[in-house]
C-alpha positions in Angstrom: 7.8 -11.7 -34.8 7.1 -15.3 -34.7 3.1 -15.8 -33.0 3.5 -19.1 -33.9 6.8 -19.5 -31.6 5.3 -16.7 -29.1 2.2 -19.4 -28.5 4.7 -22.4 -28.3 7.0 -20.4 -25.6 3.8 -19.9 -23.3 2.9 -23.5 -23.6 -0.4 -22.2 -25.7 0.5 -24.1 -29.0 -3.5 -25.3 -29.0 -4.4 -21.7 -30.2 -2.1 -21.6 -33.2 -4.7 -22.2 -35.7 -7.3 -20.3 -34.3 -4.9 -17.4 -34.6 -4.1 -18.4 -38.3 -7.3 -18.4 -39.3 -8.1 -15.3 -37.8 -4.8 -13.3 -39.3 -3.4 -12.6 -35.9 -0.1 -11.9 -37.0 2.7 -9.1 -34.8 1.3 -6.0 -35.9 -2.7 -7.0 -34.5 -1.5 -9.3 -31.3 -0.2 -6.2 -29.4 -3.5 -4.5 -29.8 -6.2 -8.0 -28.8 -8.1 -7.3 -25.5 -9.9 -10.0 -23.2 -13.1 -9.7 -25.1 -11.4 -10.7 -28.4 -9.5 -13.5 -26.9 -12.9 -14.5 -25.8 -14.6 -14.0 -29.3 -11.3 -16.4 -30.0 -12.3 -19.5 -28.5 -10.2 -19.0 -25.3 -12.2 -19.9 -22.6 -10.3 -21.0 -20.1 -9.8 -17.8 -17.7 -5.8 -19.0 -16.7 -5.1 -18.9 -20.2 -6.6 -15.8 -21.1 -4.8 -14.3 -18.5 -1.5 -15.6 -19.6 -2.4 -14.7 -22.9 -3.1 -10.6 -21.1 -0.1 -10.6 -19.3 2.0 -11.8 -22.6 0.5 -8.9 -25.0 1.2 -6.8 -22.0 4.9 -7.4 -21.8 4.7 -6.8 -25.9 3.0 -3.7 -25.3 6.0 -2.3 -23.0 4.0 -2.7 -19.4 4.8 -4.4 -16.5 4.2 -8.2 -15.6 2.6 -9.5 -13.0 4.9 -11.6 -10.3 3.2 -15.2 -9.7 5.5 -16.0 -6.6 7.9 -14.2 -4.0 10.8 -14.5 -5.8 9.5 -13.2 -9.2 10.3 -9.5 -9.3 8.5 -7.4 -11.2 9.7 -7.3 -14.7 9.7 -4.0 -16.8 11.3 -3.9 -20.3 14.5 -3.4 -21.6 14.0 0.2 -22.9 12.7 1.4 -19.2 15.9 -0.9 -17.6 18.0 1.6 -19.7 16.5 4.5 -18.6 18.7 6.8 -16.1 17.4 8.3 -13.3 14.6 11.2 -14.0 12.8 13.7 -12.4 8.8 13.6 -12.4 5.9 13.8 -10.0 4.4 10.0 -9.5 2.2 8.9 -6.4 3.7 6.8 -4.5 1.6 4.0 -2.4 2.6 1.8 0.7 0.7 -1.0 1.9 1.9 -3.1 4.7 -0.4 -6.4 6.2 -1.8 -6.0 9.8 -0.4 -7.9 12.7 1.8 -10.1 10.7 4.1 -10.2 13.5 1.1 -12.0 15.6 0.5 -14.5 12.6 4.1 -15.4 12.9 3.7 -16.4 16.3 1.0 -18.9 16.0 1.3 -20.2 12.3 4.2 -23.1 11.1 6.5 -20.8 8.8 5.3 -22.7 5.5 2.0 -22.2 6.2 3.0 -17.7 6.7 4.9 -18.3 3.5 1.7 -19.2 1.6 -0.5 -16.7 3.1 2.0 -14.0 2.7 2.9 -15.6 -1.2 -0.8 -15.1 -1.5 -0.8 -11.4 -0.2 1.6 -10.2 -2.2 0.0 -11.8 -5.7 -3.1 -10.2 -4.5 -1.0 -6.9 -4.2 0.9 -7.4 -7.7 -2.9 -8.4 -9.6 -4.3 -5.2 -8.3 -1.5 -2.7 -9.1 -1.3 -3.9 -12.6 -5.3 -4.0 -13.0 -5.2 -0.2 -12.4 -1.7 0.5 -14.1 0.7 0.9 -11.6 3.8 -0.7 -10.8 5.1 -2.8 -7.4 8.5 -1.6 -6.9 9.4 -3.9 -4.2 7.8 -5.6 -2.1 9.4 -5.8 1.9 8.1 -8.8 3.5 4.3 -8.3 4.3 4.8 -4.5 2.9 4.8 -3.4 -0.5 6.1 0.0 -2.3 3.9 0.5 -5.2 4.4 3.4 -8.0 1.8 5.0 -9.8 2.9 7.1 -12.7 6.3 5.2 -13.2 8.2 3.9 -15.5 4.2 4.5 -17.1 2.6 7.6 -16.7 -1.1 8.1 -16.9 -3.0 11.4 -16.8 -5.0 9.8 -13.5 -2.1 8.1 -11.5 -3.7 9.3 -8.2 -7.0 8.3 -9.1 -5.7 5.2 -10.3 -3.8 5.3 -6.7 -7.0 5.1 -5.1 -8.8 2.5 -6.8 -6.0 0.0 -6.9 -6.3 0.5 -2.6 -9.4 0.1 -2.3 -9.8 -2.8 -4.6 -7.2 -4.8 -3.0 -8.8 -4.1 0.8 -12.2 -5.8 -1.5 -9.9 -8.3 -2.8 -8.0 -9.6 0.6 -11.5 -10.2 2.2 -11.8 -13.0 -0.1 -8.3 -14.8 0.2 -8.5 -17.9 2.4 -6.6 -17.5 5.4 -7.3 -19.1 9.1 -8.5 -15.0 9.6 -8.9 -11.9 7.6 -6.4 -10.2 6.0 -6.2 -6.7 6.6 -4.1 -4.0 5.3 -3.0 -0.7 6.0 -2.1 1.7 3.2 -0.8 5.3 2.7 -0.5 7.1 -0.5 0.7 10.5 -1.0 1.4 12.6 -4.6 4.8 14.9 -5.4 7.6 15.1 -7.8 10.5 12.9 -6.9 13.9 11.9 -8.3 13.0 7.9 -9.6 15.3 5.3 -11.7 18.4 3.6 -11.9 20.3 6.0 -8.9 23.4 3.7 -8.4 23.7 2.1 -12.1 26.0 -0.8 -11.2 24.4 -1.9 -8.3 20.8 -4.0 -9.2 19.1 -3.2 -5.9 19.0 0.6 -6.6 17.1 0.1 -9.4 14.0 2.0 -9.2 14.5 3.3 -6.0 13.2 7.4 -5.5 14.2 10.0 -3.6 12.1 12.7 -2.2 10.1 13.6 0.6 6.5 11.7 -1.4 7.6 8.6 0.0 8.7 9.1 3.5 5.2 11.2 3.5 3.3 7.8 1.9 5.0 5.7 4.8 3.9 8.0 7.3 0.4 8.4 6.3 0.1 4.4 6.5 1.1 4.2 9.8 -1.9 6.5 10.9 -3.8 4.1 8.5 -7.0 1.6 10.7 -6.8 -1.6 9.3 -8.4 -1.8 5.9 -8.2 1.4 5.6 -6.0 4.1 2.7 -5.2 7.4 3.7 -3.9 9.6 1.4 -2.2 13.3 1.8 -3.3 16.6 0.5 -1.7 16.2 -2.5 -3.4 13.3 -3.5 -6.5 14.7 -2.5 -6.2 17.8 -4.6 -6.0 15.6 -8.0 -8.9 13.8 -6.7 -12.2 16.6 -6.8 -15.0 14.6 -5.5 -14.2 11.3 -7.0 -14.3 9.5 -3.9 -15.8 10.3 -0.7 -13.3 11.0 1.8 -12.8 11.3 5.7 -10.9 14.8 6.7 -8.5 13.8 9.5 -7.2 17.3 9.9 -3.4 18.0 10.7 -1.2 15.6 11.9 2.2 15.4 13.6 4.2 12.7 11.4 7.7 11.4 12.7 10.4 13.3 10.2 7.9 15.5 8.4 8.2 19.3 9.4 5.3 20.8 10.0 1.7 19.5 10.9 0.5 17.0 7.8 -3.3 17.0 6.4 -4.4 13.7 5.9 -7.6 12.0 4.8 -9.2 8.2 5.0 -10.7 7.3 1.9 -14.4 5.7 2.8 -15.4 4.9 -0.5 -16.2 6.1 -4.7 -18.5 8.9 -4.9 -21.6 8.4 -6.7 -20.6 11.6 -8.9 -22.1 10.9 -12.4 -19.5 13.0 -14.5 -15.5 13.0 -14.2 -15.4 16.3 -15.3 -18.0 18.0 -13.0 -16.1 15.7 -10.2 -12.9 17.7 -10.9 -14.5 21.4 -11.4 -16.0 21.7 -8.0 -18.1 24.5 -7.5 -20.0 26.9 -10.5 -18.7 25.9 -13.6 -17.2 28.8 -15.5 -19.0 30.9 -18.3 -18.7 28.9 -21.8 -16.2 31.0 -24.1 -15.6 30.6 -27.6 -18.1 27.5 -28.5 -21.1 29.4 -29.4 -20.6 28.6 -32.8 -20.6 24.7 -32.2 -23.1 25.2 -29.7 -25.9 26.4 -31.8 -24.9 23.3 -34.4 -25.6 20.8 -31.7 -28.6 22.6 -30.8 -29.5 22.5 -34.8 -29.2 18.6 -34.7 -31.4 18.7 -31.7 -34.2 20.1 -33.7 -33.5 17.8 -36.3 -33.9 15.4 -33.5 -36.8 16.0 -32.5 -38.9 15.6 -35.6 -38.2 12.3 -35.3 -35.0 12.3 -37.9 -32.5 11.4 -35.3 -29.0 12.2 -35.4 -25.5 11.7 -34.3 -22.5 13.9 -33.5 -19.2 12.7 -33.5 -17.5 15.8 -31.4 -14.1 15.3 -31.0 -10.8 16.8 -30.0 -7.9 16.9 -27.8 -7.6 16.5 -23.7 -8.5 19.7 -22.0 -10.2 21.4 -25.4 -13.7 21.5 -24.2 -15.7 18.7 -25.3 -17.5 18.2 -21.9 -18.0 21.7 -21.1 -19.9 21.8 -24.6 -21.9 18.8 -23.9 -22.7 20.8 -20.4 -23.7 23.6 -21.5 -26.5 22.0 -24.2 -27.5 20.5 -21.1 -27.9 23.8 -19.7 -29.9 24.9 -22.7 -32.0 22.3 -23.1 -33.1 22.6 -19.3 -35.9 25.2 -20.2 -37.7 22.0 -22.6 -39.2 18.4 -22.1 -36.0 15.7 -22.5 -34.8 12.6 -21.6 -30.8 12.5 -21.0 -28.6 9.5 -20.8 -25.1 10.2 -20.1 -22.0 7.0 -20.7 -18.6 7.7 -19.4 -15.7 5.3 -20.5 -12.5 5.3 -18.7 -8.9 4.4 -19.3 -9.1 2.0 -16.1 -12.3 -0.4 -17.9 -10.8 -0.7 -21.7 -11.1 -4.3 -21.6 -14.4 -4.7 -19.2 -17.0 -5.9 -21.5 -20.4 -2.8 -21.5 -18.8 -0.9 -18.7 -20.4 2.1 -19.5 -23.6 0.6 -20.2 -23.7 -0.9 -16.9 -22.6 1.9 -14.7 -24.9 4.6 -16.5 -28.2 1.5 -15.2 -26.7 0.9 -12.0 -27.0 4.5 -11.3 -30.3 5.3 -12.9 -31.7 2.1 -10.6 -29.7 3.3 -7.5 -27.7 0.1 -7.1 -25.0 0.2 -4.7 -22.5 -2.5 -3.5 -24.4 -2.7 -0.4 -27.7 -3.5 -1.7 -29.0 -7.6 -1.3 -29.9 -9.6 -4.5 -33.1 -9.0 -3.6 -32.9 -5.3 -3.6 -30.7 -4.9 -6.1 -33.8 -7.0 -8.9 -36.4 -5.2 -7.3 -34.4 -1.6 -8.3 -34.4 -3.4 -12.0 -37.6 -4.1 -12.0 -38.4 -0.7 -11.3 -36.1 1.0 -13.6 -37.4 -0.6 -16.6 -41.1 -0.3 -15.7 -41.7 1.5 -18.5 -43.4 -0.3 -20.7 -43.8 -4.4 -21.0 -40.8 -5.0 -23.7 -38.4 -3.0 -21.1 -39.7 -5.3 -18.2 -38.9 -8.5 -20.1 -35.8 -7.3 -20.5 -34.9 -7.3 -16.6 -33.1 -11.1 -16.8 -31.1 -10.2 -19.5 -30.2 -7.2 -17.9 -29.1 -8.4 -14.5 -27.3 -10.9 -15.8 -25.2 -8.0 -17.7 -25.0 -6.9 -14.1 -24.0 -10.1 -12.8 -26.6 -10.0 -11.0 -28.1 -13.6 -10.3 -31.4 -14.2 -11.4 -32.1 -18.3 -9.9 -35.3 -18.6 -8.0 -36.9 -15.2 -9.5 -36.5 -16.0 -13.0 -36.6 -19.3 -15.3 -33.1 -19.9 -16.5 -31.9 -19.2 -20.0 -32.4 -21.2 -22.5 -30.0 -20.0 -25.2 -26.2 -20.3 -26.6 -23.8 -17.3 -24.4 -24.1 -16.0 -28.1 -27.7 -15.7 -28.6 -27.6 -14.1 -24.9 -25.3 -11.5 -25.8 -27.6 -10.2 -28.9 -30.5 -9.7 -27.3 -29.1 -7.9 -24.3 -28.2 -6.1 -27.1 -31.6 -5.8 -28.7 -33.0 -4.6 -24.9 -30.6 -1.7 -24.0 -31.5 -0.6 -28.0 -35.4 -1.2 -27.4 -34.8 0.9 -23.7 -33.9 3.3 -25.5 -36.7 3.4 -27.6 -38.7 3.2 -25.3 -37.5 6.3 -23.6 -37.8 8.5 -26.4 -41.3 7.8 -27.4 -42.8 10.4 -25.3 -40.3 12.6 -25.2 -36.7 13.8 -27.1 -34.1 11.5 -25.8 -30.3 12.9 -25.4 -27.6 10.3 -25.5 -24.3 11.2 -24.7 -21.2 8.9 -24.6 -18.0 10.6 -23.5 -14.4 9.5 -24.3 -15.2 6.6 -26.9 -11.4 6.0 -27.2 -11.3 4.0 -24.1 -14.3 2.2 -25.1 -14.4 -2.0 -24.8 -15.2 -3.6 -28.0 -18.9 -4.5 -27.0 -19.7 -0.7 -26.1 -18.5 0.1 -29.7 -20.6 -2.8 -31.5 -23.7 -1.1 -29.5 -23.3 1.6 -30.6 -22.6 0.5 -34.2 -26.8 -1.1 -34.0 -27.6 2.0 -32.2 -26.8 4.4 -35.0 -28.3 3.0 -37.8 -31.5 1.9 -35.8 -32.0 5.5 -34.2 -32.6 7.5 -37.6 -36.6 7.6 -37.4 -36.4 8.3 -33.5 -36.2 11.3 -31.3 -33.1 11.2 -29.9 -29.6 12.8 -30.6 -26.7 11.1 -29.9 -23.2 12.5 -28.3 -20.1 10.7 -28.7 -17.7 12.6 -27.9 -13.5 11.6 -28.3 -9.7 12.5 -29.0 -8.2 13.0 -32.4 -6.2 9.7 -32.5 -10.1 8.0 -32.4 -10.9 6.5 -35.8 -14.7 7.2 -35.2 -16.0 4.5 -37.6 -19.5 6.6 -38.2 -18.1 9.2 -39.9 -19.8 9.9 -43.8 -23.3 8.3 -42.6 -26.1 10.7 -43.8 -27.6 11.2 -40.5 -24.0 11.5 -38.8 -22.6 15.3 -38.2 -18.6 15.2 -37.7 -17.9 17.9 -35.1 -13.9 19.1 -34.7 -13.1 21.4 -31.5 -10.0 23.9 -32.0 -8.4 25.7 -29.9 -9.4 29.5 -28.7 -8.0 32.8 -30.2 -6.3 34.7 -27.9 -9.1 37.2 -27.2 -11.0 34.1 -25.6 -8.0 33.0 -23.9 -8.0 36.2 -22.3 -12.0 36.4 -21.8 -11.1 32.7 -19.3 -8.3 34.4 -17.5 -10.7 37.0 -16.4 -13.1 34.6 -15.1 -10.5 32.4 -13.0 -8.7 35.3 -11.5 -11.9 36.7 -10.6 -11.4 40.4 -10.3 -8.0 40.1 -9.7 -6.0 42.2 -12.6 -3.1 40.6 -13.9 0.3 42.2 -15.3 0.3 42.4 -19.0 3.5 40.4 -19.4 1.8 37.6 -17.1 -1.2 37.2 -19.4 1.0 37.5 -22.5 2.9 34.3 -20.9 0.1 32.8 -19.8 -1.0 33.0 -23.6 1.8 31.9 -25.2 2.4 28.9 -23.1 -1.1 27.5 -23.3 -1.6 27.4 -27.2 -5.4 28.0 -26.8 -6.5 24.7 -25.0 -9.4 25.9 -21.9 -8.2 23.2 -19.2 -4.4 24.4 -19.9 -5.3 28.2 -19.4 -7.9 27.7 -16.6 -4.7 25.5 -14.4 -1.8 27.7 -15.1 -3.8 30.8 -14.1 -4.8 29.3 -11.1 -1.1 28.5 -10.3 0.1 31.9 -11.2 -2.6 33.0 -8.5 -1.6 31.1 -6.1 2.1 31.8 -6.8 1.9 35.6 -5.8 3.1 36.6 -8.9 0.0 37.7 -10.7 -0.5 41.1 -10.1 3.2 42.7 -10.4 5.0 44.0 -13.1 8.4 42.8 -14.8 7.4 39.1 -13.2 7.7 35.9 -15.2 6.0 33.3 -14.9 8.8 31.1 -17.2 10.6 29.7 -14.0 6.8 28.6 -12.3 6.6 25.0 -12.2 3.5 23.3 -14.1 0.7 22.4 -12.2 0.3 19.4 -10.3 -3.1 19.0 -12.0 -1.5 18.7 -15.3 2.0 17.0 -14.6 0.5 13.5 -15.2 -1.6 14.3 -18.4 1.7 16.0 -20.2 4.1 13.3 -18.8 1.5 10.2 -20.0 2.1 12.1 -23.9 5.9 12.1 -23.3 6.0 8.6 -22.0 3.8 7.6 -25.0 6.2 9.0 -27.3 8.3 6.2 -26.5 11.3 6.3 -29.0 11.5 10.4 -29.7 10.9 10.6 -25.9 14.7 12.4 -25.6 13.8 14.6 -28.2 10.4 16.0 -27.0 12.3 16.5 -24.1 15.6 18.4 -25.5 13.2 20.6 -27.6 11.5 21.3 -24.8 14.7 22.8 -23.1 15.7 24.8 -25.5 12.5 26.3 -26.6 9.9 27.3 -29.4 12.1 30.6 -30.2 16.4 30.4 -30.4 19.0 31.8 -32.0 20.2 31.2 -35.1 24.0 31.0 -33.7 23.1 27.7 -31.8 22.6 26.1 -34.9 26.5 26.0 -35.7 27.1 24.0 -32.2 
């Protein structure tokens, strides 16, 4: 590939030796984020964006339409595809009273306010990875889990809607834009359904989107209402308004719906999705007691990191939990980071959210409140309290009027906020241990990972033991470093497999042949067993003799985790998907076909 040409083609040829002398060549453009573009030089937000958008299209993903007559674009290998079968939440969002605005505006001026809709619309879909399939006048069909799959589509769902009812407030229109959206979850026939004709491409079939039309109707203004479905994939990441059954035109039966009223302030993803008592831990004693050795190690002062990783589902929360649990009984300070797939590129995001919930800051709160909440956070000692402008403006937070202005380059800035989280967190391990975990470092930003690059270095004489926990493909740069203990999670024997099946059928005794399925189609992996003994449960099948579970259809809570693997698999996709048909165990005669 030609970067050179590739800048020249977006009308970005001033960049071309900024790349050169930074070796930006086809295998490393693919990969840049916005903060390197900014480390780059590009500081011009319009260009970066362009810049996004264009690695984007490299990368496979959708592009964002600038105007009403630029369709979304998807790439050549997903324009191929046929039509497929897989579950995908589907989103409709249609503008209020457009019909009124009609009436009283001149048609050029609807045109831009409804131009401007629908680029709001298009940003916000792509932000949270989903894909506007058409768009119907002032309504929009919106995919999420198509032709991309991720393993949170309907959480993703749910952010993109409420973001863009945040969003429309601020477009400037003669009065406020408000929308009405529906969003519902199930498995639906999606692709090219009548090849030669171009405006059946990427149409669906099923009931999840007469449902998700349905639901939008009984939608206030700015308001999302999603189905049961959705709201089973969701645990108590949001907080959410029961609307109990309702009677929807050409659905049979009465329809549970629910309004969306905002995010929860859960601290942990994985407690959000395992509501209730968490399950006894099974089969990470071992690993247990060596996180609970660097603890001690911690706490003499010689502090220490563990890089625990391992694949999605393993475990690697549940351990983190339960040396919560064990460390209840003792004097501790525990800091807890989440990154997410949805904030890759946003520069500290799990810095910031992990303060703005340890001050209490909410999106409600004034200015005012929200420094004074600072100010009290980081009361504990003088170097923390200085640290309060540089912190706010990490929260974009202004400061003018309360604090003198800084006097530094955006460079000098940046390193000591750096240097006051580090001396925070010094501080709050003077007194007492400090436990620092950071979960799912492979969708940490660039600046999270540089933090934590000073942190681990500058915490060896401290008490505190640091957590990071992430998946295989995760090249943890820390790895070797004499204080640094490398932590792998397998998967469980069968006699654990069996010890979790107990625990989630709770009393209820399962055939033999059930478990010995359940068993061989889980390969070990906690999350896996733990969802597809729930469905066997629920399926009325658990209990009887001579029943298989082969023809039970995978979980809803896992459809979207496997299918984001297949999707990534890109090229061998058909192949993962053939051997999956015919099976771990064949014949030997079907070899000769």
């Amino acid at each position: 590939m030609d970067v050179k040409g590739w800048l020249r083609r977006l009308g970005l040829e001033q960049y071309e030796a900024t790349f050169r002398e930074n070796e930006i060549d086809e295998t490393v453009l693919p990969s840049l984020t916005a903060e390197d573009l900014k480390d780059l030089g590009v500081r011009s937000v319009g260009n970066r964006r362009k810049l996004l958008d264009a690695i984007a299209a490299l990368r496979g993903e959708v592009s964002i339409p600038t105007s009403l007559s630029d369709a979304p674009r998807i790439t050549k290998e997903a324009a191929q595809d046929t039509a497929e079968r897989r579950q995908i939440t589907v989103m409709f969002s249609d503008l209020v009273d457009s019909t009124a605005l009609s009436a009283r505006m001149d048609p050029e001026d609807l045109r831009e306010i409804i131009s401007a809709y629908q680029r709001c619309v298009a940003e916000n879909v792509r932000r949270f990875g989903g894909f506007v399939a058409r768009f119907l006048g002032d309504g929009a069909l919106i995919y999420f889990g198509y032709p991309q799959a991720h393993e949170d589509d309907a959480e993703r769902a749910v952010r993109a809607g409420l973001a863009l009812i945040d969003a429309l407030a601020l477009l400037p229109a003669p009065a406020p834009l408000l929308v009405r959206i529906g969003a519902a979850t199930g498995t639906v026939v999606v692709g090219d359904l009548v090849w030669s004709a171009k405006a059946q491409k990427h149409e669906i079939v099923g009931e999840t989107p007469n449902l998700a039309a349905r639901l939008q109707t009984l939608a206030a203004p700015n308001t999302l209402v999603i189905a049961e479905s959705t709201r089973r994939l969701l645990g108590n990441l949001f907080e959410l308004e029961d609307l109990g059954p309702r009677e929807l035109k050409g659905i049979p039966g009465a329809v549970r719906a629910f309004a969306v009223v905002c995010a929860s302030s859960v601290e942990s993803r994985f407690e959000a999705m395992h509501q209730g008592a968490l399950n006894a831990l099974v089969g990470r004693q071992e690993e247990l007691q060596q996180l609970l050795q660097c603890w001690i190690r911690a706490k003499s002062g010689a502090g220490q990191m563990v890089l625990l990783s391992g694949e999605a589902g393993i475990g690697k929360s549940r351990l983190t939990l339960a040396l919560l649990e064990e460390l209840a009984g003792e004097p501790h300070t525990c800091l807890r980071h989440f990154c997410s797939p949805q904030h890759t590129d946003s520069v500290l995001h799990p810095f910031i959210a992990q303060i703005e919930r340890t001050a209490g800051i909410n999106s409600r709160d004034t200015i005012a409140e929200r420094l004074h909440k600072l100010d009290k956070a980081f009361a504990t000692n003088t170097k923390a309290t200085k640290a309060v402008p540089l912190i706010a403006a990490m929260l974009s937070i202004p400061i003018t009027g309360r604090y003198p202005p800084f006097k530094m380059t955006p460079k000098q800035q940046r390193r000591q906020t750096f240097a006051a989280i580090l001396d925070y967190l010094e501080s709050l391990s003077e007194k007492i241990p400090l436990l620092w975990i950071f979960e799912d470092a492979q969708w940490a930003d660039a600046s999270s990972m540089e933090l934590i690059d000073l942190a681990v270095d500058r915490l060896r004489h401290l008490q505190i033991l640091a957590v990071v926990t992430f998946r295989p493909e995760f090249p943890a740069p820390w790895e070797g470093l004499s204080n640094v203990t490398s932590l792998t999670i397998g998967r469980l024997v069968r006699s654990h497999v069996e010890e979790i099946i107990s625990q989630v059928s709770a009393g209820v005794l399962l055939a033999p042949e059930v478990v010995d399925q359940i068993v061989a189609k889980t390969d070990g992996n906690p999350l896996f067993v733990e969802e597809l003994t729930k469905a066997v449960l629920e399926g009325g099948i658990a209990v009887e003799s001579g029943k298989s579970v082969a023809s039970l259809a995978i979980p809803t809570t896992l459809r979207d985790s496997l299918m984001a693997r297949l999707d990534h698999l890109a090229p061998v996709k058909e192949i993962a998907q053939l051997g999956a048909a015919i099976g771990r165990e064949f014949s030997t005669r079907y070899c000769a076909l």
